[in-house]
C-alpha positions as CSV (number, residue, x, y, z in Angstrom):
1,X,-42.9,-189.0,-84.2
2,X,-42.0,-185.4,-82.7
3,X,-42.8,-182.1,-83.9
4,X,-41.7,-178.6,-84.2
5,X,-41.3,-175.8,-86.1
6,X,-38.4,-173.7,-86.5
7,X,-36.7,-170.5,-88.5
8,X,-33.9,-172.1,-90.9
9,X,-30.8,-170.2,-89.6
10,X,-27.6,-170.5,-91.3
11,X,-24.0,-171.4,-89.9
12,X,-21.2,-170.7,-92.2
13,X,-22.8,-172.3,-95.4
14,X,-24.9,-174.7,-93.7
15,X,-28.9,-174.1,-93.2
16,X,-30.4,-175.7,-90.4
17,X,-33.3,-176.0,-87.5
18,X,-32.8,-176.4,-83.4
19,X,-34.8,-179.3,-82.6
20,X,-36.5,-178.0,-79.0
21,X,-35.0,-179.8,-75.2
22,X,-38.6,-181.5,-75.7
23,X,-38.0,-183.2,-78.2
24,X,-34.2,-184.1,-78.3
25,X,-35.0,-185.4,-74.5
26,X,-37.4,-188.3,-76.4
27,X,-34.6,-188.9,-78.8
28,X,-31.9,-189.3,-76.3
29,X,-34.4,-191.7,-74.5
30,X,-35.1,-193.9,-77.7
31,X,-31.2,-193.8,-78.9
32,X,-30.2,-194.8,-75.0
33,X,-27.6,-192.2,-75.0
34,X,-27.5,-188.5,-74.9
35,X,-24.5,-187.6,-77.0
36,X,-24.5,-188.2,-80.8
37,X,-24.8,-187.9,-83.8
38,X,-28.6,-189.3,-83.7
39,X,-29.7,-190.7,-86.8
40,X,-33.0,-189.9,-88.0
41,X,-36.1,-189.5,-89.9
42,X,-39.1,-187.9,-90.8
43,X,-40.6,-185.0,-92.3
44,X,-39.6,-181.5,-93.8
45,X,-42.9,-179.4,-94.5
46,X,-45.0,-183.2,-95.2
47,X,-41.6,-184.3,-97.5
48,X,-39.7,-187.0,-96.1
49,X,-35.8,-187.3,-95.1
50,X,-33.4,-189.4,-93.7
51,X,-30.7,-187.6,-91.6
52,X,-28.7,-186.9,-88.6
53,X,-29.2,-184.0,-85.5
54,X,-25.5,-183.4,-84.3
55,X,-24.3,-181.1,-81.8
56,X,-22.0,-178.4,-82.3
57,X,-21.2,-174.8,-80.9
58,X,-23.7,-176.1,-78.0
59,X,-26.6,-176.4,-80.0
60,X,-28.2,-179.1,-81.2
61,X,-28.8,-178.6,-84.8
62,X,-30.7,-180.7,-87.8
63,X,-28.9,-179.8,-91.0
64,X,-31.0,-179.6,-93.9
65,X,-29.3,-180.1,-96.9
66,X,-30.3,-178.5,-100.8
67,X,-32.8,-181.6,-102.0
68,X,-34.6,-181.3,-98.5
69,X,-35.0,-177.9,-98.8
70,X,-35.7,-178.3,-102.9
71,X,-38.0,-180.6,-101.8
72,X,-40.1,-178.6,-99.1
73,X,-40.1,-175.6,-100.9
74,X,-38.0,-173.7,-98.5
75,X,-34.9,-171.7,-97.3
76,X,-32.8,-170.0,-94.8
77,X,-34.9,-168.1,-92.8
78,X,-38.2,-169.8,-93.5
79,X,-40.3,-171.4,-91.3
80,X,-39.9,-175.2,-91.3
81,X,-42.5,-177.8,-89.9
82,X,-40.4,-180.9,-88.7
83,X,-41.1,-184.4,-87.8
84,X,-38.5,-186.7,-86.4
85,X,-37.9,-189.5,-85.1
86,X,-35.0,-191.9,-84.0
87,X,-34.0,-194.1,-86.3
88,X,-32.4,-197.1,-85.1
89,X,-31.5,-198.8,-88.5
90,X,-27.7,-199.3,-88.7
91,X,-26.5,-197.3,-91.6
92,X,-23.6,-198.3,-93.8
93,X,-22.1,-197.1,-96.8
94,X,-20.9,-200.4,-98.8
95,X,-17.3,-200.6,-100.1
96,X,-16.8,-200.1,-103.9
97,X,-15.7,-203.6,-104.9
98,X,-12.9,-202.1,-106.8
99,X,-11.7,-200.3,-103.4
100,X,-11.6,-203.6,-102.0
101,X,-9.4,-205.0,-104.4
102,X,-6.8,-202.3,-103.9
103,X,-6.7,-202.9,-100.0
104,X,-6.2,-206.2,-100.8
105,X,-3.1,-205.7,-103.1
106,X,-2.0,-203.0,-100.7
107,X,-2.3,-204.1,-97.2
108,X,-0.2,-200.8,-95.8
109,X,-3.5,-198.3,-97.0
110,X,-6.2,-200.8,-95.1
111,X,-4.5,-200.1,-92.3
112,X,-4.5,-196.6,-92.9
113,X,-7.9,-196.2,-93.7
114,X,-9.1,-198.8,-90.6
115,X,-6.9,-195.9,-88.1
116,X,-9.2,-193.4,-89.9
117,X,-12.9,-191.6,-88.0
118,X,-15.9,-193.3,-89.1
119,X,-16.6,-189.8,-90.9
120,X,-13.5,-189.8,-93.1
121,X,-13.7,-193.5,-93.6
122,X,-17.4,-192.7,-95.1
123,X,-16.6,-189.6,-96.9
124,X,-14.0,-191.8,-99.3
125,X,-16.4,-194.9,-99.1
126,X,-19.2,-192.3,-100.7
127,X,-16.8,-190.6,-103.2
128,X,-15.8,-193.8,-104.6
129,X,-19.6,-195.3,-104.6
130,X,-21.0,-192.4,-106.4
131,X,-18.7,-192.3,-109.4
132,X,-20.8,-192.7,-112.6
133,X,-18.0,-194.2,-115.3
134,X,-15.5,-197.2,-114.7
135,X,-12.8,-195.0,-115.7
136,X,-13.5,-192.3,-113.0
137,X,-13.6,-195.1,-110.3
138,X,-10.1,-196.6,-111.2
139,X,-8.6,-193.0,-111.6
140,X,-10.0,-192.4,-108.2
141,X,-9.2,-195.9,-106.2
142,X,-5.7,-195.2,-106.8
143,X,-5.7,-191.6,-106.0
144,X,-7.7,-193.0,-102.2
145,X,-5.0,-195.2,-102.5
146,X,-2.2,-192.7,-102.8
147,X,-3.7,-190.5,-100.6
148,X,-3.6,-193.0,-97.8
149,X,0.3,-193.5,-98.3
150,X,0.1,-189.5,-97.8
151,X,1.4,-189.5,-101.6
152,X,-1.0,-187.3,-103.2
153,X,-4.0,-185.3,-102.3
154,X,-8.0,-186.4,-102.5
155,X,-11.2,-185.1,-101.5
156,X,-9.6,-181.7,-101.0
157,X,-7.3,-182.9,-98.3
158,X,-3.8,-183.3,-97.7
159,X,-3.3,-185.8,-95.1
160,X,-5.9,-188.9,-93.8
């Protein structure tokens, strides 16, 4: 496991560290690849997370999202002590059983979602999953569903 510590800067509404060239050089060499995202784990001030270092602007950055920071007791512009390491474990987010059902009575929006990024295929997959009552994840399968035929709005978008 690597380690580093780094100010929490902030880019737009997003807090996060710049894991050093030392250390995202290891990474690359454990993932096998040197573009990402890299998933990872480790530690946030001794409290533990599972997450991913992306690139973006040029940087390499390790977003740190409110229950790590909760957790660790810190903010932007703290000083962080981070350990991570690559974490090879394939991670899926299941399909809601109920979504399934609805591709399979509506074959058109599977093919719409299967067309979609892995990002905004996730990003419905965990909106679905983390409904609480029945009646919240029926109103919502259908508006995924009508979203995908580009019939309504979801997620606060306009088009998959």
């Amino acid at each position: 496991m690597q380690s580093f510590s780094s100010r929490i800067y902030k880019i737009g509404i997003n807090p996060y560290v710049v894991p050093p060239a030392s250390v995202m050089k290891i990474i690359f060499k454990e993932a096998r690849k040197n573009k990402g995202p890299f998933p990872v784990h480790g530690t946030l001030n001794g409290h533990k997370f599972i997450q991913n270092i992306v690139k973006f602007r040029g940087k390499w950055r390790l977003y740190l999202n409110t229950p790590m920071r909760k957790s660790a007791g810190i903010d932007v512009g703290d000083m962080a002590l981070v350990k991570i390491q690559f974490d090879p474990k394939e991670r899926v987010t299941a399909m809601h059983p109920k979504m399934h059902e609805a591709f399979e009575k509506n074959k058109t929006a599977k093919d719409v979602f299967d067309k979609l990024i892995p990002s905004r295929k996730k990003e419905i997959m965990r909106y679905i999953n983390n409904l609480k009552t029945e009646e919240s994840i029926d109103k919502n399968v259908l508006r995924a569903i009508n979203f995908l035929l580009e019939k309504e709005r979801f997620i606060g978008r306009d088009k998959p």
